[in-house]
C-alpha positions in Angstrom: 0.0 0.0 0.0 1.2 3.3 -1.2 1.5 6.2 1.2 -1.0 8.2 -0.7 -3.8 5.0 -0.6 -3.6 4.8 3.2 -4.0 8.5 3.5 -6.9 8.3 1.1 -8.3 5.6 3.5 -7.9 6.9 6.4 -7.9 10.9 6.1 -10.8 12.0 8.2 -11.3 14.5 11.0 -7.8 14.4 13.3 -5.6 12.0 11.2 -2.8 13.8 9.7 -1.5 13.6 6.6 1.2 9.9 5.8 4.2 11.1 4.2 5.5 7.5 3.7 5.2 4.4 4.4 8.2 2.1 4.7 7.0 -1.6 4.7 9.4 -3.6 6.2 9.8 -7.4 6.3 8.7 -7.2 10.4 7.3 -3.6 10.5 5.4 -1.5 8.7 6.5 2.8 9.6 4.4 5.6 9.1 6.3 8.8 8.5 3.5 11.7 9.6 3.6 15.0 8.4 3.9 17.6 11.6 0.7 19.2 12.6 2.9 22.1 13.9 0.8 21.8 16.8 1.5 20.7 20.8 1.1 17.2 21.7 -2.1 15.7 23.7 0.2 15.9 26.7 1.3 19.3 26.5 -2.6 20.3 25.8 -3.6 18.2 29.1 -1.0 19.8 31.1 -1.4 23.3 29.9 -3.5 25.0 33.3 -5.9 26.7 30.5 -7.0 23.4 29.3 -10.4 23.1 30.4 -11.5 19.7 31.2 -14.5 19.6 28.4 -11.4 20.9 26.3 -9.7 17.5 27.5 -12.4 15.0 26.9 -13.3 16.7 23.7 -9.2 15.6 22.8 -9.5 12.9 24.6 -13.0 11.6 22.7 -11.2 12.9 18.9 -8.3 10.8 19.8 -9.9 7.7 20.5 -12.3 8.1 17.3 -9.8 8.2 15.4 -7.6 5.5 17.0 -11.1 3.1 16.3 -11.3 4.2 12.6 -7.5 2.9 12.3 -8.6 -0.1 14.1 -11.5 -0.5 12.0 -9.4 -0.4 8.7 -7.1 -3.2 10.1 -4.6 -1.2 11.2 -2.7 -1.7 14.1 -0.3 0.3 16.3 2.2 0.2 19.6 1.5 1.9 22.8 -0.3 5.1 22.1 1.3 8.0 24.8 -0.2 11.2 24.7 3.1 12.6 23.8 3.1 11.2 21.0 -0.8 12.2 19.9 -0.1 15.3 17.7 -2.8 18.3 17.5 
């Protein structure tokens, strides 16, 4: 799968845009492009963060986590560092 089919398959609301897709023999790697934005984590942890700001994140990020899942795809652990905005 080319990097341009998987973002044509998954592109919707939050999921950023693939910038390639290196399909290894063990793993597959998704290279993002950078939303430019701060990180779930810095979001939670910023004092102006409301907490309906948080679950609204919090609800976005696990949407689109199940639409990955839905389309077969699978993933490591998923740290809020590493959920871009």
């Amino acid at each position: 799968m080319t990097a341009e089919t998987w973002t044509e398959k998954t592109r919707q609301g939050e999921t950023v845009r693939l910038v390639d897709l290196i399909d290894g023999p063990e793993t597959t790697e998704l290279v993002l492009r950078d939303t430019g934005g701060p990180s779930l984590a810095a979001a939670l942890a910023d004092p102006d963060t409301t907490a309906t700001a948080a679950l609204s994140l919090l609800a976005a990020t696990c949407d689109t986590v199940s639409r990955l899942h839905q389309r077969g795809w699978g993933h490591g652990r998923i740290e809020a560092d590493h959920v871009l905005l």
